[in-house]
KOLVEX-244958 format. One record per residue (C-alpha): residue in three letters; x, y, z. Coordinates in steps of 0.02 Angstrom, whole numbers, padded with zeros to 5 digits, always signed. Layout:
<pts>
alaXYZ;...
</pts>
This chain:
<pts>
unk-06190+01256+06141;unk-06132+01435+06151;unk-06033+01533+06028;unk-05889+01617+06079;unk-05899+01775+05997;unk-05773+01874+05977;unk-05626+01759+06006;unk-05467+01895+06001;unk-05365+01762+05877;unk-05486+01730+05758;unk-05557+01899+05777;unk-05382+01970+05706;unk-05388+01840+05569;unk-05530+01902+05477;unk-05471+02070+05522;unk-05324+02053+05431;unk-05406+01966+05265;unk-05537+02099+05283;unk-05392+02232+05261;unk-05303+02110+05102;unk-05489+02135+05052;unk-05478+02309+05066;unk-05332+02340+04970;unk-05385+02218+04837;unk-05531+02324+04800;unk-05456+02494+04778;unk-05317+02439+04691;unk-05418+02338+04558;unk-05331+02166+04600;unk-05447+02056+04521;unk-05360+01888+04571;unk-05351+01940+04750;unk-05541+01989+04745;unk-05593+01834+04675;unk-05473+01721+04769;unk-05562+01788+04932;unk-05744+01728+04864;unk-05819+01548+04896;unk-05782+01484+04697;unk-05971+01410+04753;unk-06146+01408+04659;unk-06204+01462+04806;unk-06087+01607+04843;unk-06208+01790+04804;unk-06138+01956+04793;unk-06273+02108+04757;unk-06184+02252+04722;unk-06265+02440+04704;unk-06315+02390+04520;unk-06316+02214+04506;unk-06367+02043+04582;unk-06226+01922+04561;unk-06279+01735+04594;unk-06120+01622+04606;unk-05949+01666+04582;unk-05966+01637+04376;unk-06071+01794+04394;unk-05956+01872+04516;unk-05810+01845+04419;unk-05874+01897+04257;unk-05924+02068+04350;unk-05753+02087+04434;unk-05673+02060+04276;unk-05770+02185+04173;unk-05762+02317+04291;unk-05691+02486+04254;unk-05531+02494+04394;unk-05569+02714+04385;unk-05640+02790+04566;unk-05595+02627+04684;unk-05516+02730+04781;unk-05618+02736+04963;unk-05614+02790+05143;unk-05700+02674+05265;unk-05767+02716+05439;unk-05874+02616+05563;unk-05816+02446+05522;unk-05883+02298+05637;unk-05793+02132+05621;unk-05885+02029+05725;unk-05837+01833+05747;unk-05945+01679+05801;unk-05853+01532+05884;unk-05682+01509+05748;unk-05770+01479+05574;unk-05914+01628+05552;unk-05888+01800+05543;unk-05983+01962+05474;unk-05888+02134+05428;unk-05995+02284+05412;unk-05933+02457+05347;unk-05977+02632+05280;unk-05868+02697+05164;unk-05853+02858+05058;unk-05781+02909+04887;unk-05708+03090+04839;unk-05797+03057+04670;unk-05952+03046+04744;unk-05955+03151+04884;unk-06138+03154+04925;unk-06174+02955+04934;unk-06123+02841+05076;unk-06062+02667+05032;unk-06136+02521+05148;unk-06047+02345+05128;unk-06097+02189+05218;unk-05987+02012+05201;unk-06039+01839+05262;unk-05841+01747+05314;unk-05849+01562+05346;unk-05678+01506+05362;unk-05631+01333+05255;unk-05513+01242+05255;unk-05422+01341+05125;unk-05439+01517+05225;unk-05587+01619+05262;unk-05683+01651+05121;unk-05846+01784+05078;unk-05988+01683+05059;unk-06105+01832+05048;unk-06099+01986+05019;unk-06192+02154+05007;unk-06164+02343+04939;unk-06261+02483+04910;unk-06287+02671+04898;unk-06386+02809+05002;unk-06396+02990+05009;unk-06244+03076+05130;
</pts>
């Protein structure tokens, strides 16, 4: 069996939760945030200070989270889709507080029947 990649319909699906995602994150919406996670066990998030193992961890981080400096530029972003239920976003992104780091963010999408959902998910830090 071959997966279709790229599919232009589901491609712009996960495009547009990606950007709900987005906006979610600099704006501090918490519900949004954790709405858009797998409520899974299973679901892992490790963030540039922290390895969060299900979405009890995930939550509690979210929800303890200072909402000061979210604000972000992106560049580079890759949405990439496999057949209509897997996808993977990749994306740099930069923060005026912290001009000489560059943000790198990685999310596993497997779409539910609920909506498309981060199963996985990775950020960290390097030197700009």
């Amino acid at each position: 069996m071959r997966a279709e990649i790229d599919l232009p319909a589901v491609k712009a699906e996960v495009e547009a939760v990606f950007r709900i995602y987005e906006a979610a994150i600099v704006g501090n919406d918490v519900a949004t945030l954790e709405a858009l996670f797998r409520d899974d066990p299973r679901t892992i998030r490790y963030g540039a200070g922290e390895n969060l193992y299900g979405m009890d961890a995930i939550r509690a981080f979210r929800r303890g989270r200072s909402p000061v400096g979210l604000n972000r530029d992106l560049k580079d972003t890759v949405i990439t889709t496999y057949g209509t239920h897997f996808a993977t976003a990749m994306t740099l992104f930069t923060r005026s507080s912290a001009p000489d780091k560059i943000g790198r963010q990685s999310q596993t999408w497997v779409r539910f029947p609920d909506g498309w959902r981060v199963v996985a998910a990775h950020v960290s830090l390097i030197d700009g």
